[in-house]
ChimeraX commands (.cxc) that place a marker at each C-alpha (Angstrom):
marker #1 position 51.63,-46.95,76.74 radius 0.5
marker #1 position 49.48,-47.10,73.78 radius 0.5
marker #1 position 49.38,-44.88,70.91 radius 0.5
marker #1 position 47.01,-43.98,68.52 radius 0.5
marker #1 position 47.51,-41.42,66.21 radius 0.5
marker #1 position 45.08,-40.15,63.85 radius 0.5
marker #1 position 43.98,-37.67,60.97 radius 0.5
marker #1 position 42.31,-35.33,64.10 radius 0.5
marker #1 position 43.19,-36.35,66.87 radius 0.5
marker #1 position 46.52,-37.84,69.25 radius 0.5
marker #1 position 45.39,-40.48,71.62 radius 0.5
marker #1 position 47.51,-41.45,74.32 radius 0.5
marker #1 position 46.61,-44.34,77.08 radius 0.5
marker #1 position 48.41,-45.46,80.32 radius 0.5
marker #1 position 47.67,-48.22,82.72 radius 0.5
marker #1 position 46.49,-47.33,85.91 radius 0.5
marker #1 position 48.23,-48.01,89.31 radius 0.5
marker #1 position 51.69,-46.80,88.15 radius 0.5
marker #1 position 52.04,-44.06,90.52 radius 0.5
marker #1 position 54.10,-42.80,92.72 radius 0.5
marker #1 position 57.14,-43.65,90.36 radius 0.5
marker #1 position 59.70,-46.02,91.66 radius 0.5
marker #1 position 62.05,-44.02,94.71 radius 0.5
marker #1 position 58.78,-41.62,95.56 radius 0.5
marker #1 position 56.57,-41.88,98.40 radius 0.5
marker #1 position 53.54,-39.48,99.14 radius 0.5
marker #1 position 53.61,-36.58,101.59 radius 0.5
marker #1 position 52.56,-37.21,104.84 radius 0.5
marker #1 position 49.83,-35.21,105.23 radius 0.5
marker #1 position 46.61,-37.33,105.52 radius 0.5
marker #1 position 44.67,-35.96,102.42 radius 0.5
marker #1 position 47.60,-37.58,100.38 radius 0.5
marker #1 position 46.52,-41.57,101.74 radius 0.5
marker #1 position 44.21,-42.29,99.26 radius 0.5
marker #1 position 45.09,-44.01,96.40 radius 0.5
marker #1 position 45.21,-42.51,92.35 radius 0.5
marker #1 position 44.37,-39.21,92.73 radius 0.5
marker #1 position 47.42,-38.20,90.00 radius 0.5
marker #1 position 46.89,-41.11,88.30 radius 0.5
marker #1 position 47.51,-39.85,84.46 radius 0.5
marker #1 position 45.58,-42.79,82.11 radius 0.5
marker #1 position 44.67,-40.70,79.12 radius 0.5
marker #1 position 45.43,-37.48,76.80 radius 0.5
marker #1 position 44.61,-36.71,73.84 radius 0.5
marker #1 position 44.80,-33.46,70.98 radius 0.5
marker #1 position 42.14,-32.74,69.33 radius 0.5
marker #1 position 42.33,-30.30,66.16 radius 0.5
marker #1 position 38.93,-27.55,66.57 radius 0.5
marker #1 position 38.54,-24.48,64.71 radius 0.5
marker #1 position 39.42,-22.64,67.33 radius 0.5
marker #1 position 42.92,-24.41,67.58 radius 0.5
marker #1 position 44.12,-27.37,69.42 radius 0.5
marker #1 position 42.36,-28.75,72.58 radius 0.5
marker #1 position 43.69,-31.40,74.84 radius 0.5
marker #1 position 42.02,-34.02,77.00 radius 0.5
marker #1 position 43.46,-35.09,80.42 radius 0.5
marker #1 position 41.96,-38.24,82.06 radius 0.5
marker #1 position 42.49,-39.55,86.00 radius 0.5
marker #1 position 42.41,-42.56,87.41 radius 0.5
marker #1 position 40.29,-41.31,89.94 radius 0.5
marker #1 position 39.55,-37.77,91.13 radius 0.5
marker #1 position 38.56,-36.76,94.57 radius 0.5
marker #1 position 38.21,-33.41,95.21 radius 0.5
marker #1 position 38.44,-32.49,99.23 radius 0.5
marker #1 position 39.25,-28.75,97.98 radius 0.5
marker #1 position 35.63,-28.61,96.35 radius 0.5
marker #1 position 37.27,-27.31,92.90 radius 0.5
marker #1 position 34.53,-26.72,89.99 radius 0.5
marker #1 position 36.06,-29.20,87.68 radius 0.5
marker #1 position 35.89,-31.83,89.96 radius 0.5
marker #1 position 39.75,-32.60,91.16 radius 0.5
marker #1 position 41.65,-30.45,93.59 radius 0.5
marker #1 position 44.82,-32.98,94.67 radius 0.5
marker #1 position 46.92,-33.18,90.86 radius 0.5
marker #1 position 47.97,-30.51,88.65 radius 0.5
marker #1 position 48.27,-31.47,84.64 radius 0.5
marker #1 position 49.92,-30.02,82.06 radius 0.5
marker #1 position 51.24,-30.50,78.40 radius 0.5
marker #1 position 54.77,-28.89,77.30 radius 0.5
marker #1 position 54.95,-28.48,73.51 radius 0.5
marker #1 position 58.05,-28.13,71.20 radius 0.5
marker #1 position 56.06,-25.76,68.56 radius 0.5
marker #1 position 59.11,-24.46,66.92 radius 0.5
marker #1 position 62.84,-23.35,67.61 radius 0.5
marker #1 position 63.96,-22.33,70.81 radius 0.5
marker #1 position 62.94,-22.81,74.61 radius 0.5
marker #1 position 63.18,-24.78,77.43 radius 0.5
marker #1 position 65.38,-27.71,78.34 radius 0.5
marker #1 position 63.69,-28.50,81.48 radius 0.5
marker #1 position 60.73,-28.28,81.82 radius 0.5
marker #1 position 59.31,-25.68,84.34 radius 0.5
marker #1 position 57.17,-26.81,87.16 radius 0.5
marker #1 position 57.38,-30.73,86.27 radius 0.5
marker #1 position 61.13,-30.54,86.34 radius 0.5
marker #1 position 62.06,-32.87,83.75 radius 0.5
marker #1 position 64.99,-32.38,81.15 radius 0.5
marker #1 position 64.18,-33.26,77.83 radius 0.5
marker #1 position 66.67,-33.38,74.46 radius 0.5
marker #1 position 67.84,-29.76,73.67 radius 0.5
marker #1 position 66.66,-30.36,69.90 radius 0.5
marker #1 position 63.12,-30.71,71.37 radius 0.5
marker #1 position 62.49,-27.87,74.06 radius 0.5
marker #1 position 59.49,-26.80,75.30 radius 0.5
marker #1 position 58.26,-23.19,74.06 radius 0.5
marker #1 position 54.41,-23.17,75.02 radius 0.5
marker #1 position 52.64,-25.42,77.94 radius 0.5
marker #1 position 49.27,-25.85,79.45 radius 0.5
marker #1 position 48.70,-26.03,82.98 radius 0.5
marker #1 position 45.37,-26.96,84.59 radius 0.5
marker #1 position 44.56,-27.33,88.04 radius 0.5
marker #1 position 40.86,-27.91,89.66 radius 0.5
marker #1 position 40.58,-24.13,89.42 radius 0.5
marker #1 position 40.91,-23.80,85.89 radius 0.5
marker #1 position 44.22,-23.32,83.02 radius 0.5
marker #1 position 46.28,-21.38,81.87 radius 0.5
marker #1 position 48.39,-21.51,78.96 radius 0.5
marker #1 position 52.26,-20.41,79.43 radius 0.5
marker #1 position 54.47,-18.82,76.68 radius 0.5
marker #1 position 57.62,-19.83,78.46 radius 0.5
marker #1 position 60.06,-17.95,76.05 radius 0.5
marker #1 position 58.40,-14.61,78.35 radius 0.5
marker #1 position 56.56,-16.16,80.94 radius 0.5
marker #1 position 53.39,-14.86,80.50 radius 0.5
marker #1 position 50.45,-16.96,80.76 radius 0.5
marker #1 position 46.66,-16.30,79.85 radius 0.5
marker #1 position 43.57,-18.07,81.06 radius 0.5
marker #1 position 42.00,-20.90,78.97 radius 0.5
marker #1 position 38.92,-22.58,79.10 radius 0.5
marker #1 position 38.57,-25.55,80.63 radius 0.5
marker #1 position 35.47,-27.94,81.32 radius 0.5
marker #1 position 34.59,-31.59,82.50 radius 0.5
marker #1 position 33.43,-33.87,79.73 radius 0.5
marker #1 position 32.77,-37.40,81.39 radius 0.5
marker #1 position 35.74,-38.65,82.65 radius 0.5
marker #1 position 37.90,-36.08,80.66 radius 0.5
marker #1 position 39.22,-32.32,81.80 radius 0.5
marker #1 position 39.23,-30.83,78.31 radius 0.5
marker #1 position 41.16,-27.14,77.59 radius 0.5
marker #1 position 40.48,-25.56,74.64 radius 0.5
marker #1 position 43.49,-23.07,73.06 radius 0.5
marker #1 position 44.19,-21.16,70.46 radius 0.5
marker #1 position 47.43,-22.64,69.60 radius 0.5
marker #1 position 47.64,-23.98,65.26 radius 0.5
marker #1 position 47.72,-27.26,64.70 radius 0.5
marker #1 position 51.16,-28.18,63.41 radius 0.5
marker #1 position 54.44,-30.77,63.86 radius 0.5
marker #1 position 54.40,-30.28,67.45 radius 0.5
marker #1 position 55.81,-32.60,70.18 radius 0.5
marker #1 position 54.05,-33.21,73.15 radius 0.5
marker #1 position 55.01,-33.92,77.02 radius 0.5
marker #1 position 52.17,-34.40,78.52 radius 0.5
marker #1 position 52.41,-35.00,82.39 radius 0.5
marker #1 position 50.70,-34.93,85.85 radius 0.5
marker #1 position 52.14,-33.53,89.75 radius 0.5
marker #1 position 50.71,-33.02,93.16 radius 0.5
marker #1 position 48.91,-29.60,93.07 radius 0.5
marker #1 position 50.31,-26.61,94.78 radius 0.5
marker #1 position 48.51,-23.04,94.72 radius 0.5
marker #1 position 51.61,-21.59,95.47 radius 0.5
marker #1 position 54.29,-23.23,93.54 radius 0.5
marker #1 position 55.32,-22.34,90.10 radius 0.5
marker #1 position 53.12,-23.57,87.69 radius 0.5
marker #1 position 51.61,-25.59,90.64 radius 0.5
marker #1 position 53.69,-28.22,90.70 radius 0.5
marker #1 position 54.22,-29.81,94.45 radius 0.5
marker #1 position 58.20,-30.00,94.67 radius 0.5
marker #1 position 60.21,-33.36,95.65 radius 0.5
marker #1 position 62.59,-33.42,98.59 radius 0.5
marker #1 position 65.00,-36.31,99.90 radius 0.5
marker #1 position 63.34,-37.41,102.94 radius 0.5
marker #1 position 59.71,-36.14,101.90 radius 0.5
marker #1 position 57.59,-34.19,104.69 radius 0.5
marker #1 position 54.23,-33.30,105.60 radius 0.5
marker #1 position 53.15,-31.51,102.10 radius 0.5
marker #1 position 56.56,-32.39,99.98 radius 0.5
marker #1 position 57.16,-35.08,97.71 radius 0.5
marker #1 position 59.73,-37.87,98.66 radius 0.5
marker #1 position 61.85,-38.94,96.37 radius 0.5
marker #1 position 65.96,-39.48,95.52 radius 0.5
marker #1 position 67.91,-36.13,95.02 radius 0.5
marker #1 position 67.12,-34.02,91.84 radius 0.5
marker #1 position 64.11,-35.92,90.80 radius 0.5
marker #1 position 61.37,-34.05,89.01 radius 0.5
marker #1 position 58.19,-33.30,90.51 radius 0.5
marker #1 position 55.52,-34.86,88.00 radius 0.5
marker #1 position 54.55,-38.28,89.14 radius 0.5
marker #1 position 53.23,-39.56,86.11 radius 0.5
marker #1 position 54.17,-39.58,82.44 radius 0.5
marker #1 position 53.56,-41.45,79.23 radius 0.5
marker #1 position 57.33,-42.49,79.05 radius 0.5
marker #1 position 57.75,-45.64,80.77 radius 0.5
marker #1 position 61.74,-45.37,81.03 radius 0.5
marker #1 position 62.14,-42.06,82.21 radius 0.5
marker #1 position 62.65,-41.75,85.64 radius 0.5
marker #1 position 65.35,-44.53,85.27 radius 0.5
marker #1 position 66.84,-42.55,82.14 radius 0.5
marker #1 position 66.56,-38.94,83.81 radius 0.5
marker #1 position 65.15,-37.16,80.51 radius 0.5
marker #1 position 61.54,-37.49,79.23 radius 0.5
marker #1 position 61.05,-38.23,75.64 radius 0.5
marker #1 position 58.09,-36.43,73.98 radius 0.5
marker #1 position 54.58,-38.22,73.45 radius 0.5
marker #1 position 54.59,-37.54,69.81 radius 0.5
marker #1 position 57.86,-36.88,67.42 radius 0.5
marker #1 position 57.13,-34.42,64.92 radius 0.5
marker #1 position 56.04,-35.17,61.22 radius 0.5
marker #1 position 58.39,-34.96,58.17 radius 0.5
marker #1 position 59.27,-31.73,57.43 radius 0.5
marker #1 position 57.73,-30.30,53.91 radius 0.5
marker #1 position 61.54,-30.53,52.52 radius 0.5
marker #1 position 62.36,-33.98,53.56 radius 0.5
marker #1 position 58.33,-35.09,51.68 radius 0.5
marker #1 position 59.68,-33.20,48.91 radius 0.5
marker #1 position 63.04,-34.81,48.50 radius 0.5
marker #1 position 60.80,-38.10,49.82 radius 0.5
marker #1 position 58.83,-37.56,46.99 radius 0.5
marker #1 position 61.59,-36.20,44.19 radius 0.5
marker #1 position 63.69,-39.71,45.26 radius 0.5
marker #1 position 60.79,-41.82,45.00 radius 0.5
marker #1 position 59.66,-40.27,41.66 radius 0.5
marker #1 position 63.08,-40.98,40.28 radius 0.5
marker #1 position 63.29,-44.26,41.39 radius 0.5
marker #1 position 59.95,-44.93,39.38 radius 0.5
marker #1 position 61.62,-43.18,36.07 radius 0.5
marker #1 position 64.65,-45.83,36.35 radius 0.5
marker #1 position 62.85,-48.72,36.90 radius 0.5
marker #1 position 61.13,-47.59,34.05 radius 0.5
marker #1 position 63.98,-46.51,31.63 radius 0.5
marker #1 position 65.49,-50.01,32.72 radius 0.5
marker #1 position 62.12,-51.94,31.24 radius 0.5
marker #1 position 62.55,-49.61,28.15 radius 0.5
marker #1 position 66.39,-50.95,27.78 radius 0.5
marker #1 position 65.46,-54.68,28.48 radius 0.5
marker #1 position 62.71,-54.71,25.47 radius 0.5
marker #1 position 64.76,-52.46,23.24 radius 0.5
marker #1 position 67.68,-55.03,23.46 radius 0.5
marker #1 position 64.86,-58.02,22.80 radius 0.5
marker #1 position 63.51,-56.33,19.75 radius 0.5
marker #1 position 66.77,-55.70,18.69 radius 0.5
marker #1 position 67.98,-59.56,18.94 radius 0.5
marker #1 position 64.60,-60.44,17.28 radius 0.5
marker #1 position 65.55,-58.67,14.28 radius 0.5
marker #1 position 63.51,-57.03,11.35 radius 0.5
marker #1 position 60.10,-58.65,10.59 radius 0.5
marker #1 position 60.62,-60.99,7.37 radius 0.5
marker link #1:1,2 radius 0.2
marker link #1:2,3 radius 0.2
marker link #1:3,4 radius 0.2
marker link #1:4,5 radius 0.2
marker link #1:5,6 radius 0.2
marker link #1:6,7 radius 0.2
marker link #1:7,8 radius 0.2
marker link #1:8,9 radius 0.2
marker link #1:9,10 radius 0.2
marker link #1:10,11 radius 0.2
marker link #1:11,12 radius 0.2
marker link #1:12,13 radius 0.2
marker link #1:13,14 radius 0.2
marker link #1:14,15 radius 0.2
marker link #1:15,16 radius 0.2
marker link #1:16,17 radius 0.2
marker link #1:17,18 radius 0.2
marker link #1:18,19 radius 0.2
marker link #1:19,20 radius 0.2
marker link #1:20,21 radius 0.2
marker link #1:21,22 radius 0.2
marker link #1:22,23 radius 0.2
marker link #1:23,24 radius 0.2
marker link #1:24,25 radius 0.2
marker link #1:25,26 radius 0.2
marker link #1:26,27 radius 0.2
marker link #1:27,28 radius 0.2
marker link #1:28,29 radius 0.2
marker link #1:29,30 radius 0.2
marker link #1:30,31 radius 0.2
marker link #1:31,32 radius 0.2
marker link #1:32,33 radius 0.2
marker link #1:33,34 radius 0.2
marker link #1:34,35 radius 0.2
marker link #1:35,36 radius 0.2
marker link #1:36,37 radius 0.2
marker link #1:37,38 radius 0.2
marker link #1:38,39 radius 0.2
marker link #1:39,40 radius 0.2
marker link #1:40,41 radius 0.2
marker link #1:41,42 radius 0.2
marker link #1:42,43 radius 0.2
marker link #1:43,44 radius 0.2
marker link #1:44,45 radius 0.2
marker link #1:45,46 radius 0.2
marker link #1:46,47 radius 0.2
marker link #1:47,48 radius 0.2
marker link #1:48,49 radius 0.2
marker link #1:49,50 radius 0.2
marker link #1:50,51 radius 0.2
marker link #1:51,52 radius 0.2
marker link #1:52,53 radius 0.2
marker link #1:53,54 radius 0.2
marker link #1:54,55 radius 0.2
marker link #1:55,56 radius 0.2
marker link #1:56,57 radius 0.2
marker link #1:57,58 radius 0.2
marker link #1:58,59 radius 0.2
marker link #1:59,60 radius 0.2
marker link #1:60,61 radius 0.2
marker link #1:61,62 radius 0.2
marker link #1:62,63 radius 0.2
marker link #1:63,64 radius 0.2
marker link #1:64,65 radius 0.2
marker link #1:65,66 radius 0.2
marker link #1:66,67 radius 0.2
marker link #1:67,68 radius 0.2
marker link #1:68,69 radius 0.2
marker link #1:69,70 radius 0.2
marker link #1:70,71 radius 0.2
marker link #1:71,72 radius 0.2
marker link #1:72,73 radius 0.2
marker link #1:73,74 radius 0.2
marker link #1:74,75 radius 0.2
marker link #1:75,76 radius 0.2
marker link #1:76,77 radius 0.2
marker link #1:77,78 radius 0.2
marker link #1:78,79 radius 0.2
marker link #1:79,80 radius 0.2
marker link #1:80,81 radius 0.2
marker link #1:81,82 radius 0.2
marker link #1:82,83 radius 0.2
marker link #1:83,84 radius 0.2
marker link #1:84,85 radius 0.2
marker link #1:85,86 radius 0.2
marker link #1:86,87 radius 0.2
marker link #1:87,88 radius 0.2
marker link #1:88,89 radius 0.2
marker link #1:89,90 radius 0.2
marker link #1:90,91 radius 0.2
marker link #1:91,92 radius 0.2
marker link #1:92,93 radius 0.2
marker link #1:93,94 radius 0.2
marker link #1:94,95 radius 0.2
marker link #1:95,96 radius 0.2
marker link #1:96,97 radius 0.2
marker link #1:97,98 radius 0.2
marker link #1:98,99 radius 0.2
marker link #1:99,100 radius 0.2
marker link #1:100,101 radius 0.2
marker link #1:101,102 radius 0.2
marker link #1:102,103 radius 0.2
marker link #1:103,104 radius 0.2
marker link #1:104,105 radius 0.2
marker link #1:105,106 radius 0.2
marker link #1:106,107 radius 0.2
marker link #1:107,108 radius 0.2
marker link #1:108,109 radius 0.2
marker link #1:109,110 radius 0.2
marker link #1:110,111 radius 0.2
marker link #1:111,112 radius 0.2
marker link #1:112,113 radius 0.2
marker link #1:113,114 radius 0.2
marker link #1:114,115 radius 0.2
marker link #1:115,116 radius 0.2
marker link #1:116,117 radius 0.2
marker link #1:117,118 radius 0.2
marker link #1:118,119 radius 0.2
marker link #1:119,120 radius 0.2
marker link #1:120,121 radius 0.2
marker link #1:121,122 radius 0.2
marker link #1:122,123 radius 0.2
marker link #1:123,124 radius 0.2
marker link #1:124,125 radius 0.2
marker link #1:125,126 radius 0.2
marker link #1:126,127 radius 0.2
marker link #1:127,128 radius 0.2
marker link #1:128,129 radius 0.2
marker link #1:129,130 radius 0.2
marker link #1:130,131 radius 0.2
marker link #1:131,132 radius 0.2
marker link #1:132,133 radius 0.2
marker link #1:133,134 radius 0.2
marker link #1:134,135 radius 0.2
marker link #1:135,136 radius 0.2
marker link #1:136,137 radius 0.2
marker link #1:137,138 radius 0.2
marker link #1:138,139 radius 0.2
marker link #1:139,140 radius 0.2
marker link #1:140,141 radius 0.2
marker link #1:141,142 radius 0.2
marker link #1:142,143 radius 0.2
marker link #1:143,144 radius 0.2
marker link #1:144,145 radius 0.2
marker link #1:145,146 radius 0.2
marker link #1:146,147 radius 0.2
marker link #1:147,148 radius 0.2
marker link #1:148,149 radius 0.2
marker link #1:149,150 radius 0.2
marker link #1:150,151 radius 0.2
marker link #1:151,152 radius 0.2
marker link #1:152,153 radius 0.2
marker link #1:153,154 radius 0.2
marker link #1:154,155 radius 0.2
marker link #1:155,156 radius 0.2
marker link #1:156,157 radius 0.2
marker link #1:157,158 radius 0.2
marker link #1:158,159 radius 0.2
marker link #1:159,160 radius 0.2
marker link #1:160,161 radius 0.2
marker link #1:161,162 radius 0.2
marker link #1:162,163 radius 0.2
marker link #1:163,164 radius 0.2
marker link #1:164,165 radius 0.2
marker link #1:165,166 radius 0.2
marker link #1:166,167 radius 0.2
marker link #1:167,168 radius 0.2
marker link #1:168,169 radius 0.2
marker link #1:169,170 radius 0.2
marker link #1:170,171 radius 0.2
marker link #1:171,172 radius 0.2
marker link #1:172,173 radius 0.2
marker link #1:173,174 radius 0.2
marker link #1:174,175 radius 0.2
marker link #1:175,176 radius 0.2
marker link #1:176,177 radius 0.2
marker link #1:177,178 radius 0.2
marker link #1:178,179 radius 0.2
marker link #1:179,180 radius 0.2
marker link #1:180,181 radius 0.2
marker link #1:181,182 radius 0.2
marker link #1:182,183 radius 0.2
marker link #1:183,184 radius 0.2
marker link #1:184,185 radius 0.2
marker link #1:185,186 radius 0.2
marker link #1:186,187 radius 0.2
marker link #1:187,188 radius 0.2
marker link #1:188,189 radius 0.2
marker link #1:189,190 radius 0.2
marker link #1:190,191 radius 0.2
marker link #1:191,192 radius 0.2
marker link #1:192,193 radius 0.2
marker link #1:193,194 radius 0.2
marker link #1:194,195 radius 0.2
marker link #1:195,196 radius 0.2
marker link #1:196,197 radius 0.2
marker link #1:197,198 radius 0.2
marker link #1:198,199 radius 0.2
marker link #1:199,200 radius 0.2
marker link #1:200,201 radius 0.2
marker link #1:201,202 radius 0.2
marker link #1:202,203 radius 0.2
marker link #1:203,204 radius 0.2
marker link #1:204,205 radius 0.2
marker link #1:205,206 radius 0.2
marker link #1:206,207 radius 0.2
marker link #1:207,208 radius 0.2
marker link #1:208,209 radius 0.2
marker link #1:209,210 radius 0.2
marker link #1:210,211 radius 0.2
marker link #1:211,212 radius 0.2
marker link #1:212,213 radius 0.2
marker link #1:213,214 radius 0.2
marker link #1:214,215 radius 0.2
marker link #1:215,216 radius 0.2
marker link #1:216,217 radius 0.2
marker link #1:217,218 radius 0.2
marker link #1:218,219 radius 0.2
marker link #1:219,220 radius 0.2
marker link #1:220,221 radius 0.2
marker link #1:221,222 radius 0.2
marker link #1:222,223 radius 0.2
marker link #1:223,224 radius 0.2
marker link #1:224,225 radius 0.2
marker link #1:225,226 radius 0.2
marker link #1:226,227 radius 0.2
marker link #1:227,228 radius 0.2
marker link #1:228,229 radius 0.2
marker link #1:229,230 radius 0.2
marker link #1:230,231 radius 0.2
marker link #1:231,232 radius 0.2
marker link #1:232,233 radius 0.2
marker link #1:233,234 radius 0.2
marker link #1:234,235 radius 0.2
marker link #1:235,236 radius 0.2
marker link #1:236,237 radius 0.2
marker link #1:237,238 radius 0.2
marker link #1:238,239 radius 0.2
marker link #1:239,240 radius 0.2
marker link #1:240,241 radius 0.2
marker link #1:241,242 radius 0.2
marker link #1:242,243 radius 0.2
marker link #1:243,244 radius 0.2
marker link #1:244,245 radius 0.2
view
């Protein structure tokens, strides 16, 4: 995975070809043969006026369902940690993450268009969503601010929670296969995950203001000694000097 985070923008890359993850196998139903169709290489969060948009990007996207932005067979989505509280797994994907970094808010997009989840209530509104080249962009109205990010892709299901295809030991005609208990995303930006069993977000958060403050206060002093030491060292050379004849 690559990172590149900037003054507007995250940018996250991911080779292609890593799906399914290791222990998974595609359902059996023929539509699932070809090859990369939930293929996650790219997201990124942009910082509008409106508020934050994000950028998924596939590996390849057929779309045998006809969908109007161009993909029918993967669901995306982004979980954010936006503040205190929420969820330890994450609903739909099924991953846990770190209780200190729970999901609150996510964005789920499917061919048909997104929606964006509050999942402290569950309610979800409709946001927009559009092709731009190779990218499905959503627009929000979420703030910019020290937010963590899981971003992550699934097999699409119209009627599955949040439209995530599930996983089941043994796999079937429209189900998943995969070891018992693993989540149902197939692709993520953190390489050790599946192996770990918890996904680690995208993007940690910032400092917070107190810790650039205190930063900043220690720093400051440090500069103030270093300089009240130079004062000492040429008061003690003046004074060995002694008085001008």
């Amino acid at each position: 995975m690559i990172l590149l985070a900037l003054a507007t923008a995250l940018l996250l890359t991911d080779p292609a070809g890593d799906v399914p993850p290791p222990g998974y196998a595609w359902p059996q139903a023929a539509v699932y043969q070809e090859v990369g169709f939930a293929d996650l290489v790219g997201f990124r969060v942009e910082k509008k006026q409106e508020g934050l948009a994000f950028g998924f990007r596939l590996d390849r996207t057929p779309n045998p369902g006809r969908a109007p932005l161009g993909f029918s067979l993967a669901v995306l989505a982004v979980y954010l940690d936006t503040g205190p509280g929420g969820l330890a797994v994450l609903p739909g994907a099924g991953f846990p993450v770190a209780e200190d970094a729970a999901a609150d808010r996510a964005v789920v997009v499917s061919g048909w268009g997104a929606l964006l989840y509050d999942l402290k209530t569950g309610r979800a509104v409709p946001v927009p969503a559009r092709r731009q080249g190779d990218w499905i962009v959503v627009q929000t109205p979420l703030p910019p601010g020290r937010d963590r990010y899981y971003p992550v892709s699934g097999l699409y299901d119209p009627f599955a929670p949040y439209g995530f295809r599930r996983t089941q030991v043994g796999g079937g005609i429209w189900a998943i296969r995969a070891p018992p208990q693993s989540p149902n995303a197939v692709d993520v930006f953190d390489p050790g995950a599946y192996r770990r069993g918890w996904l680690r977000p995208a993007r940690p958060p910032g400092p917070s203001p107190r810790r650039l403050a205190v930063g900043l206060l220690a720093g400051l002093s440090g500069v103030l000694v270093a300089w009240g030491g130079v004062g000492a060292v040429r008061a003690r050379r003046e004074a060995r000097r002694g008085p001008p004849a």
